[in-house]
N, C-alpha and C positions, 0 to 999 in steps of 0.2 A: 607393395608400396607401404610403410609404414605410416601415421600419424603425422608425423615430425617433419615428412616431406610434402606433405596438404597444404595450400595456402588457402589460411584462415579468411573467410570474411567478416563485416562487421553490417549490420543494418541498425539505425537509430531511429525512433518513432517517439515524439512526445506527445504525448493526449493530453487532453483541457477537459478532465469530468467535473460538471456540474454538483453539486452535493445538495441536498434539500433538507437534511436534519442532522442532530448528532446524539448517540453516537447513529453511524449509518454503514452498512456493508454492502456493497458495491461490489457486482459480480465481473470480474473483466476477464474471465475467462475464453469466452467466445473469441472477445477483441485481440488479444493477445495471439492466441491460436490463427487466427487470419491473421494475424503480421509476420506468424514464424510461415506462414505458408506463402503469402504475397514476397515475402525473402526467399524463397528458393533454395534456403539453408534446408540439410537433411539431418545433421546430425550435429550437435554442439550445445548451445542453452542460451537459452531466455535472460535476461536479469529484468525485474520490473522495481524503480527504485521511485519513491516520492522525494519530495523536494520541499516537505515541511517537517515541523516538531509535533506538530499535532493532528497527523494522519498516519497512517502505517498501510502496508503490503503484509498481507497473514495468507497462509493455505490453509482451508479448512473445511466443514462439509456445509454445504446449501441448502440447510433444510428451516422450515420456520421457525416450528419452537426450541430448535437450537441456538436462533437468531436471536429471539427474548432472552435465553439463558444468555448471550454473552452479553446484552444490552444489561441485564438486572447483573449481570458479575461485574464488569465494569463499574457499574454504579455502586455497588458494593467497596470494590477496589481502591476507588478513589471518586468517595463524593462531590458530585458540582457545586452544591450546598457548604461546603465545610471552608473555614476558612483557611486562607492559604497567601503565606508571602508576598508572594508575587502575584496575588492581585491586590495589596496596600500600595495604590499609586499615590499614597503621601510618602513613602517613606524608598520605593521603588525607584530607581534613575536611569537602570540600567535598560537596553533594546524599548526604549517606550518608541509606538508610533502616533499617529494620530488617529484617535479614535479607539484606543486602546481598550480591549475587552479582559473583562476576567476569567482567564478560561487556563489556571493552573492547574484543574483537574485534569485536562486535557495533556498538557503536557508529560502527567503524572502517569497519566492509561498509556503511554504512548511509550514511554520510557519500560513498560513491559512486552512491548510489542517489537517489530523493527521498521524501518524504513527499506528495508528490500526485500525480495524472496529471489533465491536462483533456480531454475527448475530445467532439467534435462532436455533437450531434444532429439529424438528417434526417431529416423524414417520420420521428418518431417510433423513429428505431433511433439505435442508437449507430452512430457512422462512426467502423468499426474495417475497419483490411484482413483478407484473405479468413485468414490467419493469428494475429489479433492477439485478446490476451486479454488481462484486465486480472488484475493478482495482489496481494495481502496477501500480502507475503517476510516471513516470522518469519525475526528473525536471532539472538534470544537464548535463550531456553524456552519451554516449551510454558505457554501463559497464555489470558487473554482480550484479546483486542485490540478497538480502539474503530476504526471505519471511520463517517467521518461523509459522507456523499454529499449534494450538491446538484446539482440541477437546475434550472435555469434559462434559462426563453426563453418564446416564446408555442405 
């Protein structure tokens, strides 16, 4: 039986992670792994996508002071400090809400990152190497963030 004649399924899961600082890296690797496993899929992929400008999905390794190293590279990257366009809400008009914070660096770290990761699934695991972890990077406040996950395969 080929591929082509498998019918796909789809499993959706949106989580609500709390966030406490920024920047902040947030392990959802565990979470994730128990959703490809509570789906029943065995073989197909993950997508984990945020639903902001100033969080991203990265894979990367979980270790501390590599944690600092991206904390102090980012802040390198794009100072929180420096000024920036888009936080002159005198001169600004555009996407203003209420209660509008200046948080351009954030958008600026973010804009190097992505908003999704797609990661393999095999015999019902994530194919992640022996290092690799998936993260929600808060890059602006401590908020709630929207992580919407699909899995899809047979």
């Amino acid at each position: 039986m080929s591929i082509a004649t498998l019918a796909n399924r789809l499993v959706t899961h949106q989580l609500t992670i709390r966030t406490e600082t920024a920047p902040q890296f947030i392990d959802l690797t565990d979470r994730l792994q128990a959703i490809v496993h509570d789906s029943g899929i065995q073989h197909g992929q993950v997508i984990v996508f945020t639903r902001h400008t100033t969080a991203a999905i990265r894979i990367n390794e979980n270790e501390p002071e590599l944690m600092r190293d991206f904390v102090a590279f980012l802040e390198r990257v794009a100072p929180q400090y420096l000024p920036y366009y888009h936080n002159d809400f005198e001169v600004r008009t555009v996407n203003m809400t209420e209660g509008e914070c200046a948080n351009a660096h954030a958008h600026c770290r973010q804009l190097l990152m992505a908003t999704s990761e797609t990661i393999p699934v095999i015999d019902g695991e994530l194919c992640l190497g022996t290092w690799q972890r998936v993260f929600l990077v808060e890059l602006d406040h401590a908020r709630d963030r929207s992580v919407v996950v699909q899995v899809l395969g047979q």
